[in-house]
C-alpha positions in Angstrom: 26.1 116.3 104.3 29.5 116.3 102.8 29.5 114.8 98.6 29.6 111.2 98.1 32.5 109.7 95.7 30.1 107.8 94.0 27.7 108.9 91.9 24.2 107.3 90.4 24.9 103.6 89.4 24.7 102.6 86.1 23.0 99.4 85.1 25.5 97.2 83.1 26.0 93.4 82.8 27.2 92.0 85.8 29.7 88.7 86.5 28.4 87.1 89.7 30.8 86.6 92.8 30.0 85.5 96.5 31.8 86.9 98.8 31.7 87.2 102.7 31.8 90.5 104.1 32.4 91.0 108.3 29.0 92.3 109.6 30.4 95.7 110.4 31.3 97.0 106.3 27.7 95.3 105.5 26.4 97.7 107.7 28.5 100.4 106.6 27.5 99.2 103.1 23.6 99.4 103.6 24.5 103.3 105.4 26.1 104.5 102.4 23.4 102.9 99.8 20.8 104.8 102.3 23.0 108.1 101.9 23.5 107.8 98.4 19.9 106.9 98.2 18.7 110.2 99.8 21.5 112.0 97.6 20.4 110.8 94.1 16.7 110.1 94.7 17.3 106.5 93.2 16.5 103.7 95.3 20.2 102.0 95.2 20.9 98.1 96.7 24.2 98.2 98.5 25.1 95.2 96.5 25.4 97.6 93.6 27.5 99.3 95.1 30.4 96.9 95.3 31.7 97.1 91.9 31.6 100.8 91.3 33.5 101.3 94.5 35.9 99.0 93.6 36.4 100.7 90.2 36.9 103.7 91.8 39.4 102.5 94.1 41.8 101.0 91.3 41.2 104.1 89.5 42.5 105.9 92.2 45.4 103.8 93.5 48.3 104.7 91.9 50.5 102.2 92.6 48.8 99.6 90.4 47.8 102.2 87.6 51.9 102.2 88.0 52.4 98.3 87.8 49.8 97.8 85.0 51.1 100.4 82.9 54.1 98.8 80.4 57.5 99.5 81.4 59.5 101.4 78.9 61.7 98.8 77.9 58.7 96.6 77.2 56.8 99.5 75.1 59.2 100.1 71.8 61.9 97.5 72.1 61.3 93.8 71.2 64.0 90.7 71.5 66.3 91.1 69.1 67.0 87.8 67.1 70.4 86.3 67.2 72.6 86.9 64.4 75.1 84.1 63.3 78.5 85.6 63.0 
């Protein structure tokens, strides 16, 4: 069996959201907590698994690590008062 992304899930302080998955990820979602399962010998609930692959996924997408990152005109130079002549 080829290596999971994910590795064991940590427990941290969660924020609750309800969202609506289509039938066929959910099921895909409860496969991969069983793989992972057998993988890391800890019992894992596919819910938990939500937030870590979505961490993982920003981490990796480089195109908003690009947009969140400050322009360099933004980093060093501020707005410049007006000066009276």
């Amino acid at each position: 069996m080829p290596k999971l992304k994910l590795g064991p899930i940590l427990d941290d302080r969660p924020v609750k959201l309800s969202v609506e998955l289509p039938a066929d990820l959910h099921r895909d979602l409860v496969a991969y907590a069983e793989a992972l399962s057998r993988e890391t010998g800890q019992q894992v609930e596919p819910t938990k698994l939500v937030a870590p692959m979505l961490a993982r996924f920003l981490a990796s997408d480089r195109g908003f690590r690009s947009a969140r990152r400050p322009s360099p005109r933004s980093r060093g130079s501020q707005a410049q008062p007006a000066r009276d002549p």
